[in-house]
C-alpha positions in Angstrom: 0.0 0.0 0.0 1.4 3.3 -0.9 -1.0 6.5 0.5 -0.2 10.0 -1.1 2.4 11.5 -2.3 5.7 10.4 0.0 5.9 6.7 -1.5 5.9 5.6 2.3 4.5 1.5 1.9 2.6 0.9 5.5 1.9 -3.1 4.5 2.8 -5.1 1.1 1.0 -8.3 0.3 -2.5 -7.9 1.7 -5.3 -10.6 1.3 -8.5 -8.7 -0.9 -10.9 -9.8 2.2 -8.6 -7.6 4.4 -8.3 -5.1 2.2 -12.2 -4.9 1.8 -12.4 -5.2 5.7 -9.5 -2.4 5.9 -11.3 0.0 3.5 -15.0 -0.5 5.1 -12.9 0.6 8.4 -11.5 3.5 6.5 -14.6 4.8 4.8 -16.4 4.1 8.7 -13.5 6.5 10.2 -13.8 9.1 7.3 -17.3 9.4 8.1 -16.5 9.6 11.8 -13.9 12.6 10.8 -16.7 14.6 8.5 -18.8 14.9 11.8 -16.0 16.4 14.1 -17.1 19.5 15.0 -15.0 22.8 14.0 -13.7 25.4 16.3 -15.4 29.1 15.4 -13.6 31.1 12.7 -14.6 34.1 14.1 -12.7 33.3 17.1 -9.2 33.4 17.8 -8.0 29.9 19.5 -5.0 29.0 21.1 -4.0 25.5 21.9 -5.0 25.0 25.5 -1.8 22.0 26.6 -3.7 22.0 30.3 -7.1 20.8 28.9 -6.1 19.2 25.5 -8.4 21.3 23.6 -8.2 24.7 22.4 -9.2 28.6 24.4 -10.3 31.6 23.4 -8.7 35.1 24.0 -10.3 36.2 27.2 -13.0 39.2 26.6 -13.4 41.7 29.7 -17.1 42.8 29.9 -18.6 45.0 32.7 -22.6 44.3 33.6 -24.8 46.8 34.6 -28.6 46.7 35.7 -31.2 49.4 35.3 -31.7 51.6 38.3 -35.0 53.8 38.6 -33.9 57.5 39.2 -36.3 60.1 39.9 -35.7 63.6 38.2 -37.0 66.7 40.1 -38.2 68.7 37.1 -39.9 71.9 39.3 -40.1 71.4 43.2 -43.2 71.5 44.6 -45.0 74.7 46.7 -48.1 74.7 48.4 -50.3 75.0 45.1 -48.7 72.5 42.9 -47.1 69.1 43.3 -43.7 68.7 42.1 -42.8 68.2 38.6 -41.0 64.6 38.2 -39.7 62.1 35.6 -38.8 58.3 36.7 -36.1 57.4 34.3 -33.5 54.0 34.1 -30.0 54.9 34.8 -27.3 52.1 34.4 -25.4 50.9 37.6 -22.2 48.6 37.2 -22.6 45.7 39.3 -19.5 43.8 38.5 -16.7 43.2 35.3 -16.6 39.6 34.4 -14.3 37.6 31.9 -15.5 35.4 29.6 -13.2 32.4 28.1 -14.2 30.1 25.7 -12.6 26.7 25.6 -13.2 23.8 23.2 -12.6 20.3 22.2 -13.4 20.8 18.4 -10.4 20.5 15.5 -9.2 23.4 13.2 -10.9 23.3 9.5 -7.1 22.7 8.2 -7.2 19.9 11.1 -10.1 18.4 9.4 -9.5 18.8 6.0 -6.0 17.2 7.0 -7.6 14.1 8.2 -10.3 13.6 5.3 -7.5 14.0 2.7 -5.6 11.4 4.1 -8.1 9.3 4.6 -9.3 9.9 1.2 -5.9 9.0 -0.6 -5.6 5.8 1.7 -9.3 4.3 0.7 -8.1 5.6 -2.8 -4.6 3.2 -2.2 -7.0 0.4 -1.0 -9.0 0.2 -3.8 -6.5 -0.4 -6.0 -4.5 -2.7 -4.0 -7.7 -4.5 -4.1 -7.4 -4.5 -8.2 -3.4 -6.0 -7.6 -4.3 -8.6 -4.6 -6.7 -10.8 -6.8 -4.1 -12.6 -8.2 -1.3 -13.0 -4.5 -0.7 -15.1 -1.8 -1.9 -14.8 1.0 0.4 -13.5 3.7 -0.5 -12.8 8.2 0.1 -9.6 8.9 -0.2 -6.7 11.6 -1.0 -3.5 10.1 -3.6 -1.2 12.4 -0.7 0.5 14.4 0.9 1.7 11.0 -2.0 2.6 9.7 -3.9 4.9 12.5 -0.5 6.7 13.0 -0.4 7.5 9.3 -4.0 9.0 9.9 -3.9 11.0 13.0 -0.3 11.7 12.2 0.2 15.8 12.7 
């Protein structure tokens, strides 16, 4: 088997029912990589080595709440009322700090692991064309194979 572009042979000499079995696997972890979820472009992420995922900037906010005030438009005198206006001032009640953190891949991350994936079911189908006519050989391949795929 020869997947993309480096000429790098991860096992030689497959049986075709592996090799179907192998790319059933592949297509099953492909499909489990087009689900990952994607951090947020609009975000700026940086690897978080603590948690094993990936954090946001942190973003200072200040929260206020509305506050009835009442405005004193004319004072009153012993023929009229007062004149007044309730109106909603803002009072801070406290700065918080808001951090994001996530477990999701980067797009590149992604499209990094479809690709390979895609040019190694590629690789088994046509080892599958070549193994028709072989020997069969034993042999130990799934340790190759998912280091090739989560390689980073």
């Amino acid at each position: 088997m020869v997947p993309g572009n480096n000429d790098e042979v991860l096992a030689a000499d497959l049986p075709v029912p592996f090799l179907l079995f192998l790319e059933k696997q592949i297509i099953d972890w492909r499909t489990m990589v087009s689900h990952l979820p994607v951090l947020d472009p609009e975000i700026v992420w940086t690897p978080d080595h603590q948690n094993g995922g990936a954090r946001s900037e942190d973003v200072a906010t200040t929260r206020a709440r509305k506050v009835p005030t009442v405005l004193v438009k004319a004072p009153a005198t012993d023929k009229h009322p007062a004149q007044t206006e309730v109106y909603m001032r803002d009072e801070i009640v406290g700065d918080w700090t808001l951090t994001r953190f996530s477990g999701a891949v980067s797009a590149s991350r992604k499209r990094q692991l479809t690709t390979r994936a895609d040019a190694l079911l590629d690789t088994l189908r046509k080892a599958v064309e070549r193994a028709n006519a072989g020997p069969v050989t034993t042999q130990e391949v799934g340790a190759d194979l998912f280091h090739y795929l989560l390689a980073p």
